[in-house]
Each structure stands twice: as C-alpha cells, then as structure tokens.
N, C-alpha and C positions, 0 to 999 in steps of 0.2 A: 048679793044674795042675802035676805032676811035672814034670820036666825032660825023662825019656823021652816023653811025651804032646805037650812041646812040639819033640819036635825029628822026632818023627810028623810033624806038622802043618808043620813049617820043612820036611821032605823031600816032603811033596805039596802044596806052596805054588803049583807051576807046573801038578799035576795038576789034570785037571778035579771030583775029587775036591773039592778045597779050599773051595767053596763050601759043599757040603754038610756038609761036618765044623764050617765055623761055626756052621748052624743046628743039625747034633746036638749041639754043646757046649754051644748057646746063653747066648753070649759075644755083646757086642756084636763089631763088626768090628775098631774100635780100639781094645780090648784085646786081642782076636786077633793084631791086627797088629804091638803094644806088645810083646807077646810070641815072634812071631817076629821081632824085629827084636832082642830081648837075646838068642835064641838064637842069630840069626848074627852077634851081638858075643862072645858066647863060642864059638863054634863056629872064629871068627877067632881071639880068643886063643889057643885051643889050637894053630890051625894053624901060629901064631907063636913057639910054644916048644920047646924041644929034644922029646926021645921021651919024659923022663926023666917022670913025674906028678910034679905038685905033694905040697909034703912037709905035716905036719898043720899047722905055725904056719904054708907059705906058704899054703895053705888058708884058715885061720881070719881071717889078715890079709888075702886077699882080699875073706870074706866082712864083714870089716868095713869094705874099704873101697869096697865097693860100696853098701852101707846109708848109710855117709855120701853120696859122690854120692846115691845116690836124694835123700837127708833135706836135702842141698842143692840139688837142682834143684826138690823141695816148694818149699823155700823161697826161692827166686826167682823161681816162679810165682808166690808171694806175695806178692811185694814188687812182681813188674811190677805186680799185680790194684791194690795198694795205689796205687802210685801214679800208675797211669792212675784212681784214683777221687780222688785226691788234685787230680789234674791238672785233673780235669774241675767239681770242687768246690771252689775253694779256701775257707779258711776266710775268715767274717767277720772284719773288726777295729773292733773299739770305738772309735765317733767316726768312722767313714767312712760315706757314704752310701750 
C-alpha cells in the first residue's frame, strides 16, 4: 500500500467508513492497524520539524534508519520466541536423570 492509500485510511479511521475499507482492501485488521499506526508516526514526525522538507541524504538516512529498527524489532521478536521456547524446554544434560 502507497503512503497516499495509507494516509486515506489514517484520515477515515474515525469514519464510519473505516470498516468497510478493511474488508475492500482485504487486509487483515492488524496490518491495517500496523499501518495506520506508522502513518501517524510519520504524520507526527512531520508535525515535529521545521516547514523546511527533508534534503535527499536526510531522506535516504531516514530510510535507512527506519529498516534498521524494523530489522531490530524482527529480531527481538525473535529472540523473546527463542527464549520463551528455551525457557519452557531446557536442555538435557548428560548424566542427570
């Protein structure tokens, strides 16, 4: 989904509208909601910076460091999953009963 498509959807979020535009996107809900929820984290940033637009390298280095957080919060889903399975399994040890 474009950006414009999600910020559609972040401005009839309170409309009675809002339902039915889940089922015509047909999107689960919570990705629906994952996505109006980074639109009004940027829609915030914006409202938090001068008039001025962002220049091409602060752009690019936003975009890169937004990929990281995502690619770190992957991977701390992972590691809770890891070690709530660790937790709940621990390993054998050789010679104990």
């Amino acid at each position: 989904m474009n950006s414009l498509s999600c910020s559609i959807l972040f401005q009839e979020e309170k409309s009675l509208q809002f339902p039915g535009r889940i089922r015509e996107i047909a999107v689960s809900e919570t990705v629906l909601f994952r996505w109006v929820r980074d639109e009004r984290r940027r829609m915030e940033a914006l409202a938090g910076t001068s008039d001025e637009p962002l220049s091409a390298s602060e752009r690019a280095e936003l975009v890169r460091l937004r990929r990281q957080v995502a690619e770190q919060e992957k991977d701390n889903e992972f590691l809770k999953k890891a070690a709530a399975y660790f937790a709940a399994n621990p390993p054998k040890r050789k010679g104990s009963l």
